[in-house]
C-alpha positions in Angstrom: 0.0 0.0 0.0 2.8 2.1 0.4 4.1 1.7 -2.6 0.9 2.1 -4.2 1.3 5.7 -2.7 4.2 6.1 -3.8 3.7 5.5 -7.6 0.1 8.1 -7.4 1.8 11.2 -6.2 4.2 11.9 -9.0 1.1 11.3 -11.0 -1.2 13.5 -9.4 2.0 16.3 -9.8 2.6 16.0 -13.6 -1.9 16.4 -14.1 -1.4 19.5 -11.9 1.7 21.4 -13.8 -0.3 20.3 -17.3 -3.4 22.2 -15.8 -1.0 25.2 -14.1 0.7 25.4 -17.7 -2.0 25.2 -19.8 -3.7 27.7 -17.7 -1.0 30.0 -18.5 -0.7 29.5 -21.9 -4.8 30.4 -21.9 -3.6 33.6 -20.6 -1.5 34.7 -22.5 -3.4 34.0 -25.9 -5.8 35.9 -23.7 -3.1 38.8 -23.8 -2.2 38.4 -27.3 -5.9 38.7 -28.3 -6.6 41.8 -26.5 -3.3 43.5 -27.9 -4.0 42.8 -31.5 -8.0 44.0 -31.3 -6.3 47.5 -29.6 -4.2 47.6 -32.4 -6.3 47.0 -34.8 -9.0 49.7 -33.3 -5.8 52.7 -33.1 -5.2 51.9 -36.9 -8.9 51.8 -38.0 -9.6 55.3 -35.7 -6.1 56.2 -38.1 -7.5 55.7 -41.8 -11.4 55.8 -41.2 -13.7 57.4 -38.2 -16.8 57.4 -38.1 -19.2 60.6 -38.0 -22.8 60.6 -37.3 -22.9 57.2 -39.1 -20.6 58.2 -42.1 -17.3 57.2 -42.7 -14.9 60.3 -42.6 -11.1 60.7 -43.4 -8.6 63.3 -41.3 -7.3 65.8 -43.7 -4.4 68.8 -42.1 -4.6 71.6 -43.7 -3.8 75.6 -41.7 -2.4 72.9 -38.9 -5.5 72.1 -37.8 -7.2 67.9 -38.2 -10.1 68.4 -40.3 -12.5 65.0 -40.1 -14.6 65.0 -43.4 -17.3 63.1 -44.7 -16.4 61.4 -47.7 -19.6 62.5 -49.6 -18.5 65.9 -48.8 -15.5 65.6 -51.1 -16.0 67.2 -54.4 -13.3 65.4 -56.1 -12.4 62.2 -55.4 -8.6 62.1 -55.6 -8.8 64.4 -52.2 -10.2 61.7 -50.6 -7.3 60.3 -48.3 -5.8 60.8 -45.0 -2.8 63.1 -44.6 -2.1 67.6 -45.2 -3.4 69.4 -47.7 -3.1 72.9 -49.6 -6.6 72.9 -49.9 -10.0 70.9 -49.7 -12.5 71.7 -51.9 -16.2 70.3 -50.6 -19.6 70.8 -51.9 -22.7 70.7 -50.5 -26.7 70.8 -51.9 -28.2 73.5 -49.7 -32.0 74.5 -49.4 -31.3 78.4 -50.9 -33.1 78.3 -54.4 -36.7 79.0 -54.9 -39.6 77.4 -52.6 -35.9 76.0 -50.4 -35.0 74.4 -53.7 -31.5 72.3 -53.0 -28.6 74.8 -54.8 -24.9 73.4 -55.0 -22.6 75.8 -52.8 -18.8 74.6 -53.5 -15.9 75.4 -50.4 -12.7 75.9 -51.2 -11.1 75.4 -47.7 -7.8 77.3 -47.8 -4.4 78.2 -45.1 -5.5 81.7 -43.6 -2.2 83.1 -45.9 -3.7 82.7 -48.9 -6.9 84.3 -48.6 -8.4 88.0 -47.6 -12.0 87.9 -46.2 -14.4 89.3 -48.8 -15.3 92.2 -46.0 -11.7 93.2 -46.1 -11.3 93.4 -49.7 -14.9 95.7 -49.4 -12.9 98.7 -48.2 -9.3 97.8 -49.5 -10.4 97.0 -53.4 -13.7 97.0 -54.6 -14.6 100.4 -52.9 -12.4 102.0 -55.3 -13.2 100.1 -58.4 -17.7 101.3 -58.1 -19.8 102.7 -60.7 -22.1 105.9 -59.6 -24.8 103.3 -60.6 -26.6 101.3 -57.8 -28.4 98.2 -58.3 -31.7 96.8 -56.5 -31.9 93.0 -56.0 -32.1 90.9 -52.7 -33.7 93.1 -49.5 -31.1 94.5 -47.3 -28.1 94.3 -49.8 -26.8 96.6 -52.3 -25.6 96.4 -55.3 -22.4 98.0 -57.0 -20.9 97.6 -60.4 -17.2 97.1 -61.0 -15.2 99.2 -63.5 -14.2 96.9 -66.0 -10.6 99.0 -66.0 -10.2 97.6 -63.3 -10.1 94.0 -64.3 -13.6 93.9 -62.8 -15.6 93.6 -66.0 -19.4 92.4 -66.1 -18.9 92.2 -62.3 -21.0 93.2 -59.1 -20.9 93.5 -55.2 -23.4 93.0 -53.0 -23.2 93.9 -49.7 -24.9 95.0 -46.0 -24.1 98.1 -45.7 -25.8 98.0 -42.0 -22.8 95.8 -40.6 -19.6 96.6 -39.2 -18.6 92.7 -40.1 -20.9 92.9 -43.6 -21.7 90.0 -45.6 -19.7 90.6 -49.1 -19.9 88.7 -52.3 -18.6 89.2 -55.9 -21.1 88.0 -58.8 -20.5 87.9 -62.4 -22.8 87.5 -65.0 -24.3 84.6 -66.4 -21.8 82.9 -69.0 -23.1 80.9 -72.4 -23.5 77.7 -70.9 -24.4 78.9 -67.5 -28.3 80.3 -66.6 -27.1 82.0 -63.7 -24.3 84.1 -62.7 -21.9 82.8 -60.4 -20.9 84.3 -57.0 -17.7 84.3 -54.4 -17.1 85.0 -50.8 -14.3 84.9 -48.9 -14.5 84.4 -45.1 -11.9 83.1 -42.1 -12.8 80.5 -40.3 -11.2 78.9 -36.9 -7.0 79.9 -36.5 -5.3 79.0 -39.8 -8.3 78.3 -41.9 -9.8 80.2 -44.4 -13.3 79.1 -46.8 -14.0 80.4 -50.5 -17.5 79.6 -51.2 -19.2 79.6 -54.9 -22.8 79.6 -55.2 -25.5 80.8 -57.6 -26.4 84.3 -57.6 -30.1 83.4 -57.1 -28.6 82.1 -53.0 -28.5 85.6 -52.5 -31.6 86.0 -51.9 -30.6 83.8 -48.3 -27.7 85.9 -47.4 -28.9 86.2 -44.0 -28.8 82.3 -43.7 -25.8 81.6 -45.4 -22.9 81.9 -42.7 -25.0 80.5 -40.2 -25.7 76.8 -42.7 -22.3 76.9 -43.7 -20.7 77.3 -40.5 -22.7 75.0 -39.0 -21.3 72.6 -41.4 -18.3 73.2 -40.9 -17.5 73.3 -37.4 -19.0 69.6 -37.8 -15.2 68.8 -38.7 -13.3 70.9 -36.9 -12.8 74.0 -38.8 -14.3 76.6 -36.6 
């Protein structure tokens, strides 16, 4: 019987450091497991987030992280992670007749290589008017540009009521356009800049327009 006793216990040891070392071993696949989901997570959050539901990329641009829808893309080779010079976006906003959708492109832009469109009110165009004034959308007048000036077939409208006054050039309509085409120029959050190009009929929303756009774009971080 003692023997007997003898032969079991070395037995009983070896099942008990299988069980101790396979315990481990669970463990540590346990660890592996958990590292490579982590990592996988940091480099998904790297090359696509999500946004309320849509998948965005991170563009730098004025060193600020801009995180953009992809459908807000206007061309699709801008449509990858890393800096840019400039982002151009577009967006189908409810400015045309009875809140008809009208496209509004944005070209975003470094602070350096753009002057707000309230600044160049008083700096340029104020020198370049006609006598003539024109009448169009309540609350904004309307200028011609002397064509000497390299201004030709071009207009300003503007609130003359504001100390920060909603500016925008328009030109006339072109052969294959309907409508003429219209610019502002505004800064944004430190760094950034936004050129935005709309129909002239979207001025009849002026009083909207910052507020939409801005709205949109402090979505992604450029406020």
């Amino acid at each position: 019987m003692a023997g007997e006793a003898q032969v079991h216990r070395p037995h009983h040891h070896s099942i008990g450091f299988n069980l101790g070392a396979i315990a481990v071993l669970l463990a540590l696949l346990g660890i592996g497991v958990a590292y490579l989901i982590d990592a996988a997570g940091r480099t998904a959050r790297t090359q696509a987030h999500r946004l309320d539901t849509e998948t965005t990329l991170t563009r730098t641009l004025g060193g600020r992280d801009l995180e953009i829808p992809l459908s807000w893309f206007r061309y699709e080779e801008q449509r990858i992670e890393g800096f840019a010079k400039q982002i151009d976006l577009r967006f189908e906003l409810p400015f045309g007749v009875d809140a008809h959708s009208e496209p509004v492109d944005v070209t975003l832009l470094p602070r350096s290589r753009a002057r707000p469109s309230a600044a160049l009110l008083d700096g340029v165009y104020l020198h370049q008017f006609l006598p003539e004034q024109l009448s169009g959308p309540p609350g904004l007048v309307g200028k011609p540009l002397r064509a000497d000036g390299g201004y030709a077939d071009e207009v300003v409208w503007y609130d003359p009521l504001s100390s920060e006054p909603f500016v925008a050039k328009c030109s006339k309509p072109i052969a294959s356009a309907a409508v003429g085409q219209c610019l502002r120029t505004v800064y944004l959050g430190p760094g950034v800049a936004a050129v935005y190009a709309f129909p002239e009929p979207a001025l009849q929303h002026w009083r909207d327009f910052d507020a939409e756009l801005t709205a949109r774009l402090g979505q992604i971080g450029a406020l």
